[in-house]
C-alpha positions in Angstrom: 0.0 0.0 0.0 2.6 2.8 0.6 4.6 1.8 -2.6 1.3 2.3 -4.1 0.7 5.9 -2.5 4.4 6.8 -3.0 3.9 5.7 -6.9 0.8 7.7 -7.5 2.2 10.7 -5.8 5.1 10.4 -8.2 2.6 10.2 -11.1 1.1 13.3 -9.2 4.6 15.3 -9.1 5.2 14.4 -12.6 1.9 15.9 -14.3 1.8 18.9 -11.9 5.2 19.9 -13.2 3.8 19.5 -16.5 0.9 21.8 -15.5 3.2 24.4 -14.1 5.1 25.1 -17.2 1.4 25.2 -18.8 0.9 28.0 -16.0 4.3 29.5 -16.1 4.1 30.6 -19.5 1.0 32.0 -19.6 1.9 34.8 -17.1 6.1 35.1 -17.0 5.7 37.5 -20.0 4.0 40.2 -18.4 6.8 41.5 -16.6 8.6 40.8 -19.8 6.3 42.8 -22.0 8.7 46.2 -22.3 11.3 44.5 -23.0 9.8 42.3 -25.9 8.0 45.5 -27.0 11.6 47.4 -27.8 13.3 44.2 -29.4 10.5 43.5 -31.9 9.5 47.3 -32.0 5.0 46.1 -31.1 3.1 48.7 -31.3 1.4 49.6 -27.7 -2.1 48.3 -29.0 -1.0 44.8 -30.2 1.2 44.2 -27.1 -1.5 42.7 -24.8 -1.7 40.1 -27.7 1.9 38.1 -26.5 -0.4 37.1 -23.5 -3.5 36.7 -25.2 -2.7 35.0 -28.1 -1.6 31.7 -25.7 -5.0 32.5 -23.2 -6.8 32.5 -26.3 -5.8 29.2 -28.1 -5.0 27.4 -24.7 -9.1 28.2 -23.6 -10.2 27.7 -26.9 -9.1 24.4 -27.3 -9.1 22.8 -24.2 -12.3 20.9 -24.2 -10.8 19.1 -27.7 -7.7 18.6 -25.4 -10.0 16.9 -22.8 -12.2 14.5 -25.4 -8.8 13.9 -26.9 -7.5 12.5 -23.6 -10.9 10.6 -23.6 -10.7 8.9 -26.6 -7.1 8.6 -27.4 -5.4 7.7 -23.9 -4.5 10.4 -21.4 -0.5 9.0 -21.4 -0.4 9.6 -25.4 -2.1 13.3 -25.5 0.1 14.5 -22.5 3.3 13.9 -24.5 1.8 15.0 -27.5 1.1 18.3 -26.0 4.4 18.4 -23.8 7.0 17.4 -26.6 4.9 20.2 -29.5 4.9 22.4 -26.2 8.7 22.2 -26.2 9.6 22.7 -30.1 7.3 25.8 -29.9 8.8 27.3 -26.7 12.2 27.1 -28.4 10.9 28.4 -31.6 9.6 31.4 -29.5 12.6 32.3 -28.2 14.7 32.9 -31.4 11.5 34.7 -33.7 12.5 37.6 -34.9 9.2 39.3 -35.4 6.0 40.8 -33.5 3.9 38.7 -36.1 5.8 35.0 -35.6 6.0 35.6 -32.1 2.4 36.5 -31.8 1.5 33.4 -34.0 3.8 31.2 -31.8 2.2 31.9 -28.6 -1.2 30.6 -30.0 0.3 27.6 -31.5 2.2 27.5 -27.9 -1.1 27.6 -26.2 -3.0 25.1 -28.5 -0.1 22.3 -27.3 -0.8 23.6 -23.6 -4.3 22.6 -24.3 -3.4 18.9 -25.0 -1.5 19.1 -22.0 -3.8 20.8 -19.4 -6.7 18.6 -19.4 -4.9 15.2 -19.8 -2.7 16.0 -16.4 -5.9 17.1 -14.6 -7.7 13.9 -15.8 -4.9 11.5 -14.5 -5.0 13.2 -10.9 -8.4 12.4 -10.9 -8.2 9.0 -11.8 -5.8 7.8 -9.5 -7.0 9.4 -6.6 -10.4 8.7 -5.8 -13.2 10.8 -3.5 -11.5 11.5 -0.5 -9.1 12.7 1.5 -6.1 11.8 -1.5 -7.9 13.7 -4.0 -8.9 16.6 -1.3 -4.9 17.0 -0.7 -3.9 16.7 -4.8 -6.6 18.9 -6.0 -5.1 21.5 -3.3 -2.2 21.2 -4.3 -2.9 21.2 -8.3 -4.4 24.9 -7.5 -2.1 26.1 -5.3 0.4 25.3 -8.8 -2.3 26.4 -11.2 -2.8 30.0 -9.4 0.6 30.6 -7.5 2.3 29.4 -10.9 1.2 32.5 -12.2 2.7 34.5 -9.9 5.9 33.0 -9.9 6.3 33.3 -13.6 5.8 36.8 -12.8 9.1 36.4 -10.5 11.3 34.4 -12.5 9.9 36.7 -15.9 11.6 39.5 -13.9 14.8 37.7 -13.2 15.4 36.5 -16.6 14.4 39.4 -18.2 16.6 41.5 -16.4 20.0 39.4 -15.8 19.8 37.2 -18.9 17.6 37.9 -21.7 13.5 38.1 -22.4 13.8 35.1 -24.8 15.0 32.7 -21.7 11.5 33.0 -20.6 10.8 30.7 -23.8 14.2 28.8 -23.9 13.7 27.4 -19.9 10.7 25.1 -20.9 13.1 23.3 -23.1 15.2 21.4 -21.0 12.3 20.9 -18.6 10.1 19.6 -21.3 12.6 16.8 -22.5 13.5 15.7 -19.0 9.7 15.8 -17.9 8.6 14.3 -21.0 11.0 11.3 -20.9 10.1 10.9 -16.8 6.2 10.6 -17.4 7.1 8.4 -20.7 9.0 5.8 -18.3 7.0 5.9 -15.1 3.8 7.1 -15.6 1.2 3.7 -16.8 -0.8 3.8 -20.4 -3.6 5.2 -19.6 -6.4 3.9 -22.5 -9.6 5.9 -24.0 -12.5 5.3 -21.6 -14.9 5.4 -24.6 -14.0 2.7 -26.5 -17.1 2.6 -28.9 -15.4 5.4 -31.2 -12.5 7.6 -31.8 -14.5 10.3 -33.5 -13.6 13.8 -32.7 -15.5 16.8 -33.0 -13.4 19.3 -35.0 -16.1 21.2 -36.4 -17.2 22.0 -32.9 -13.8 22.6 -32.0 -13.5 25.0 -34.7 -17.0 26.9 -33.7 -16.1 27.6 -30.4 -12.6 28.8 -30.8 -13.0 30.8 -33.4 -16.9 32.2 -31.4 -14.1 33.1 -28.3 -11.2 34.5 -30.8 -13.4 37.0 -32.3 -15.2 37.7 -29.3 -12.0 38.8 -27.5 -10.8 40.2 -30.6 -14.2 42.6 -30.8 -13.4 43.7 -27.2 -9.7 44.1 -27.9 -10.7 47.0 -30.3 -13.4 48.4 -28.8 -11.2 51.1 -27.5 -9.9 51.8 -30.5 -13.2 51.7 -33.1 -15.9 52.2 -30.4 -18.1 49.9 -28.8 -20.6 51.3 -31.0 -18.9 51.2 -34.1 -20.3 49.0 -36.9 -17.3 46.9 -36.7 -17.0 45.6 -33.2 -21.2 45.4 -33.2 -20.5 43.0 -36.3 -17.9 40.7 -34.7 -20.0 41.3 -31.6 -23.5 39.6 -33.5 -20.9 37.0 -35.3 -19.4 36.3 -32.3 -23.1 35.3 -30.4 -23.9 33.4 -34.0 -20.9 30.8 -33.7 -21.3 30.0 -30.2 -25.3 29.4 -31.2 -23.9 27.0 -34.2 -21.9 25.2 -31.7 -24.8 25.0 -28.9 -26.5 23.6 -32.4 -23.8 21.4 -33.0 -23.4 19.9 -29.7 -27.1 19.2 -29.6 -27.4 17.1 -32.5 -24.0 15.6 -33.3 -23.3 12.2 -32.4 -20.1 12.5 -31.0 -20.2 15.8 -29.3 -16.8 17.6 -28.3 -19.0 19.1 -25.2 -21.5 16.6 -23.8 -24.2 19.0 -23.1 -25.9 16.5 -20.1 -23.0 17.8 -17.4 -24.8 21.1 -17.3 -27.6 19.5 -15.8 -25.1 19.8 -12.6 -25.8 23.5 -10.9 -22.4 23.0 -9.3 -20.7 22.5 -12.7 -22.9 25.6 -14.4 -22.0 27.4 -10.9 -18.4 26.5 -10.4 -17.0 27.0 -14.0 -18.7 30.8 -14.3 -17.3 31.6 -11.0 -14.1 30.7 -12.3 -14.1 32.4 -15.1 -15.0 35.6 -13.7 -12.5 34.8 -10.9 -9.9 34.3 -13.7 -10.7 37.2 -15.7 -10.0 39.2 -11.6 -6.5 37.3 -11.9 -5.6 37.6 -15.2 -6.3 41.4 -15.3 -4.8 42.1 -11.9 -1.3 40.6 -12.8 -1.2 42.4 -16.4 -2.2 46.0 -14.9 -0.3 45.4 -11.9 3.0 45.0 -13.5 2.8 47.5 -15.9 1.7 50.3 -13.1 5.0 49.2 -11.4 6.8 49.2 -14.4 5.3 52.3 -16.5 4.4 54.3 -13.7 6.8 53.5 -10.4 9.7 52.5 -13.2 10.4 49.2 -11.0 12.8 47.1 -13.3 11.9 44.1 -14.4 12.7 42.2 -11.7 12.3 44.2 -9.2 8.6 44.1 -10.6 9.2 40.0 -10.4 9.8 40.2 -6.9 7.3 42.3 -5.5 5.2 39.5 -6.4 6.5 37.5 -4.4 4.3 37.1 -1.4 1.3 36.0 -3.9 2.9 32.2 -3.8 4.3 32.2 -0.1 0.7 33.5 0.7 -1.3 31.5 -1.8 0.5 28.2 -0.9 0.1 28.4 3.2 -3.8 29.4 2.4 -4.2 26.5 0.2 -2.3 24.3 2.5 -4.9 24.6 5.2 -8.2 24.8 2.9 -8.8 21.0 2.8 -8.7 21.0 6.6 -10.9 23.9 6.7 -13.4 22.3 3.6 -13.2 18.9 5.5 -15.2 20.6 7.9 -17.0 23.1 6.6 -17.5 21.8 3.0 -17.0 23.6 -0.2 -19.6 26.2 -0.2 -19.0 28.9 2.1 -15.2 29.7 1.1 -16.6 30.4 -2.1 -18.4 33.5 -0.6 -15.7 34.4 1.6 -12.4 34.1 -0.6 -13.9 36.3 -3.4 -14.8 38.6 -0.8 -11.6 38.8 0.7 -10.7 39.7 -2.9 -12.5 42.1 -3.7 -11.1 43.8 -0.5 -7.6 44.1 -1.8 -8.6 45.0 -5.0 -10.6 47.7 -4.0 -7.3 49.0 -1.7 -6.0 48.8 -5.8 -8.8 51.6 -7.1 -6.8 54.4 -4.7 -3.2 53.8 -5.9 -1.9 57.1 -6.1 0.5 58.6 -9.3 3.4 59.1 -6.8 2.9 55.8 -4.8 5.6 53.2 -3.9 5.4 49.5 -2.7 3.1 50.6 0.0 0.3 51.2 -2.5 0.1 47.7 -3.5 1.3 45.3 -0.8 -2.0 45.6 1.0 -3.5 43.8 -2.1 -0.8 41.6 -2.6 -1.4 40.1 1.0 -5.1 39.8 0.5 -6.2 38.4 -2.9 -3.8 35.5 -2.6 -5.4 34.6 0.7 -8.8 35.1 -0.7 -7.8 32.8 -3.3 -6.0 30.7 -1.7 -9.7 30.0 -0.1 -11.4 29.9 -2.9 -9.9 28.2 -6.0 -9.7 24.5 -4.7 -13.2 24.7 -3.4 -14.2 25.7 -7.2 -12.3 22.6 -8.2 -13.6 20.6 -6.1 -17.6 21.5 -6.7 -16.4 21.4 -10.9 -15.2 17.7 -10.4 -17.1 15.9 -8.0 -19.1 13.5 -8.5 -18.3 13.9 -13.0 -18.3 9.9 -14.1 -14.7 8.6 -14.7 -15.4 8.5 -18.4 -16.5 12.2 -18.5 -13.5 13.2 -16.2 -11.3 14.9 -19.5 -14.2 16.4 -20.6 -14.8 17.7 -16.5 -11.3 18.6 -16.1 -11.1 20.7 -20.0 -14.4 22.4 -19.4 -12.7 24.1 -16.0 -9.5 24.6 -17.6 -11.5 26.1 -20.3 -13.4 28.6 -18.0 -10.1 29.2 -15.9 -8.2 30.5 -19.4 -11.2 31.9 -21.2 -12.3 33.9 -18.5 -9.0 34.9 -18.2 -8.3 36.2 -22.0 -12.0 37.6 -22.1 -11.0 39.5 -18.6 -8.0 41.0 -19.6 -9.5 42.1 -23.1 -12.7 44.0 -21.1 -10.1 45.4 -18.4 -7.6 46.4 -21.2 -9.9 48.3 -23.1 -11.7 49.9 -20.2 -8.4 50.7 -19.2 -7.5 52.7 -22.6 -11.2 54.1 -23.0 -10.7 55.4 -19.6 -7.2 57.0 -20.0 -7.8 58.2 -23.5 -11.3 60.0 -22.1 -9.1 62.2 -19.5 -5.7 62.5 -21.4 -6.3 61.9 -25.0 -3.5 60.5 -26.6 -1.0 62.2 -24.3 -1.3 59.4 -22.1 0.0 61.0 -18.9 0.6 58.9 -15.8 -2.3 60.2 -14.1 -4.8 59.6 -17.0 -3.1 56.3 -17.5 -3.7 55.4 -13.9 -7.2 56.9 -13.8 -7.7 54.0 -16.3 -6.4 51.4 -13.6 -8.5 52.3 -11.3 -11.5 52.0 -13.6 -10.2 48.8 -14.8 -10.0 47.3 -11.2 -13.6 48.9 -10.4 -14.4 46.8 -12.9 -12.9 43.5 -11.1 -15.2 44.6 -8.1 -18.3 43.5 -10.1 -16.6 40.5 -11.7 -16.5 39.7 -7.9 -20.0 40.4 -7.2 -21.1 38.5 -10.0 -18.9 35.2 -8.2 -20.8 35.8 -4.8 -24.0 35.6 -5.9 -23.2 32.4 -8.1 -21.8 31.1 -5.1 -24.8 31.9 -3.2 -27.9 31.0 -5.5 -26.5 28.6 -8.0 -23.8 26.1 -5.5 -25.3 23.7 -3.1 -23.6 22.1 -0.6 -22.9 17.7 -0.8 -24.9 16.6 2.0 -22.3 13.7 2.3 -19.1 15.5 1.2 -17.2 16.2 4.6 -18.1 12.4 5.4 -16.2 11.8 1.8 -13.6 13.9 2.6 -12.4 11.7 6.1 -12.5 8.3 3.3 -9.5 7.5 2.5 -9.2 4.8 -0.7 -5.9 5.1 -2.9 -6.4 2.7 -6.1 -3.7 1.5 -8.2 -2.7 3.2 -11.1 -3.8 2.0 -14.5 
C-alpha cells in the first residue's frame, strides 16, 4: 500500500510539473512585456496580444484537449502536448518578429491545451473521492494560481539578468526531462470510450474561433468604439458561432462538449465563478505589472519580486483549505475568498501617481489569501461527482473557464483601461490619466467579484455527504 501511495504521488509530481510550465508561460511574459515590446518594435495596441494569443488558443481548445484524452489515452495526449509544447517554446525564443512571435504563442497555447486537461484527468483517476484527492486537488491549484505568480518572478529575473527570450528557452530542457520521466513511469492510460475515436473538430472550430473574435471585438473596442459598426458585427458574429456550436453539440453524435453535465448546478455554478475569478487574476497581474513598471519605473525584476508574497501566501492558504473544507464543506469559502478579494482590489482603485510599494502590498497580501480559499473549493464543486469516463471532458471544461475567462478579462479590463485614460488625457497618455484607467479597470474586477458571490450563493449547493467523503480514504492503483 505505501509503494502504491508513494507511486501515485510520483505520477502526481510528474503531471503537476507539466501543468506548471502550462501556468508559467501563460503569465512570465508580463513582466517581460517592455522588454519584448523594444526588441521586436510592437506597437502599444497589439502588445497585450503576446499574452492573449496563448490564453486565447490554450481556452479555446481545451475541451478538444480533454475529449482527446478521452478517446485517445491520457499518457499519449500528454506527451503529444508536452514534446509540441517544447519545439514551440524554443521556436519562441529565437522569432525575430512581432507577427511570428504572436503566431507562436497561439500555437504555444494550443499544445498547452493537449496538455492541461490530460494532467488534470490522471490526478483524478488515480486518486479517488477523499481525502487523496482533497490533498492533490489543493495542491494542483495552489500550482495552477501561485504558478502564475511565480512566472511573474522568474519573468523579472530573466528578463533583467539574462535575456527576455530565456523566458521561452527554460521550458526546453524541462520539457525533455519531464517528457521522458512521465514516458518511463507514468502507466498507459487507454480511451474510456472505447465505442469510437470520433472527434468533433467542427465544434472545436466553432467555439474557438466564437471566443477568438469575441475577444478580438473587445480588444478593439477602445480603438473603433463599442458602437462602431465593426466591433457590433464581430460582436453579432461572435453570439452566432457559439449558437452554431450550442447547435452542433445538440445534435452531433459524438459531441466535443457533452451538453448532459450542465444538468449539474455546481458545474454551471463553479465554471462561471471561475471564469469571472480568472478574468480578476488575469487582469490584476497584467495591470499590476505595468503600473510598477510604467508608472513607479520598477525594473523588471524588481517588478518580479514584488510579487513575491502571492505564492508564499497563496500556498500556506491552500495548504490549510482541505482542513478547513473537510469541515465546513466547499460552499462557504466560495463567498468568503472572493470577498476577501475584492477587499484588496478595492485597496488597488486608490493607488496614487506618486505611490511606492506601500500602494500595492496591501493587495498583494489579501487576494492571494482570498484565493487561496477559494480556488480549490471551485475545483472541487467542478469535479465531483463527474463519471470517470467524462473526467477529461470535467477537467477541460474548468480549464477552459479558468483560461477563457481569463483572456475575455483582460480584453474587457484592457480596453476599459485605454477608454478610460484616452477619455481624461487623450493621446498624451499622462501617468495620471493612465492610472485613472487602472482604477477604472480594477472597479471593474469589483463587479466581476459580485457577479462570483452571488453564483456562489444561488447557484452552488452544498454535498450533503461531502465532509463524510472527505475523512475516506481509498488510494487505487494506477492504471
Amino acid at each position: 500500500m505505501i509503494y502504491v501511495m508513494n507511486k501515485n504521488w510520483l505520477i502526481f509530481l510528474l503531471v503537476t510539473i507539466a501543468q506548471f510550465m502550462v501556468v508559467l508561460d501563460s503569465s512570465i511574459t508580463n513582466v517581460a512585456l517592455p522588454a519584448i515590446k523594444q526588441s521586436l518594435n510592437f506597437n502599444s495596441d497589439t502588445l497585450q496580444w503576446v499574452v492573449t494569443a496563448y490564453s486565447l488558443t490554450f481556452g479555446g481548445f481545451l475541451l478538444l484537449g480533454g475529449r482527446t484524452a478521452d478517446l485517445f489515452g491520457r499518457k499519449r495526449t500528454l506527451l503529444f502536448g508536452m514534446s509540441t509544447f517544447t519545439v514551440v517554446s524554443f521556436t519562441i525564443g529565437i522569432s525575430q518578429s512581432a507577427f511570428l512571435l504572436i503566431l507562436l504563442r497561439g500555437l504555444q497555447g494550443l499544445a498547452a491545451a493537449f496538455m492541461s486537461p490530460s494532467a488534470l484527468s490522471i490526478v483524478l483517476t488515480i486518486f479517488p473521492p477523499g481525502n487523496e484527492r482533497n490533498k492533490a486537488l489543493s495542491l494542483w491549484t495552489t500550482v495552477a494560481t501561485g504558478g502564475a505568480a511565480l512566472g511573474l518572478l522568474l519573468g523579472g529575473f530573466l528578463t533583467e539578468f539574462i535575456n527576455w527570450r530565456w523566458n521561452f528557452f527554460i521550458n526546453v530542457p524541462v520539457g525533455i526531462i519531464i517528457s521522458l520521466a512521465i514516458a518511463r513511469i507514468l502507466p498507459a492510460h487507454e480511451q474510456e470510450e472505447k465505442s469510437h475515436k470520433q472527434l468533433d473538430l467542427l465544434g472545436a472550430g466553432l467555439i474557438t474561433s466564437g471566443i477568438m473574435i469575441l475577444v478580438f471585438a473587445i480588444s478593439e473596442a477602445s480603438v473603433w468604439g463599442w458602437t462602431s459598426i465593426p466591433t457590433f458585427a464581430l460582436l453579432i458574429l461572435a453570439i452566432i458561432l457559439h449558437v452554431l456550436f450550442i447547435y452542433r453539440e445538440k445534435t452531433f453524435r459524438h459531441p466535443l462538449m457533452s451538453l448532459d453535465i450542465f444538468t449539474s448546478r455546481n458545474v454551471v455554478g463553479a465554471n462561471v465563478m471561475m471564469a469571472f475569478l480568472a478574468g480578476t487574476m488575469f487582469g490584476n497581474f497584467y495591470i499590476t505589472s505595468l503600473y510598477l513598471q510604467t508608472i513607479l519605473h520598477y525594473s523588471s525584476f524588481i517588478t518580479g519580486l514584488s510579487f513575491l508574497p502571492f505564492p508564499i501566501i497563496l500556498g500556506l492558504t491552500s495548504s490549510q483549505t482541505p482542513k478547513l473544507v473537510a469541515k465546513f464543506g466547499f460552499k462557504p469559502f466560495l463567498s468568503i475568498g472572493p470577498l476577501i478579494v475584492a477587499m484588496g482590489l478595492f485597496s488597488l482603485t486608490m493607488m496614487p501617481v506618486n505611490g511606492n510599494y506601500w500602494s500595492v502590498l496591501p493587495s498583494f497580501l489579501l487576494i492571494p489569501f482570498g484565493m487561496g480559499l477559494t480556488f480549490m473549493p471551485v475545483f472541487l464543486a467542478a469535479t465531483s461527482g463527474v463519471p470517470t469516463h467524462k473526467a477529461g471532458l470535467a477537467s477541460g471544461l474548468i480549464n477552459t473557464s479558468q483560461q477563457m475567462g481569463g483572456a475575455v478579462g483582460l480584453a474587457i479590463l484592457s480596453s476599459i483601461a485605454v477608454a478610460a485614460t484616452n477619455t481624461i488625457s487623450g493621446l498624451s497618455n499622462s501617468p495620471s490619466g493612465v492610472v485613472a484607467g487602472y482604477h477604472m479597470a480594477f472597479l471593474t474586477t469589483l463587479l466581476f467579484l459580485a457577479i462570483t458571490i452571488l453564483v456562489s450563493l444561488l447557484v452552488i449547493r452544498s454535498n450533503k455527504n461531502f465532509t463524510q467523503n472527505l475523512k475516506v480514504d481509498r488510494p487505487i492503483l494506477a492504471e
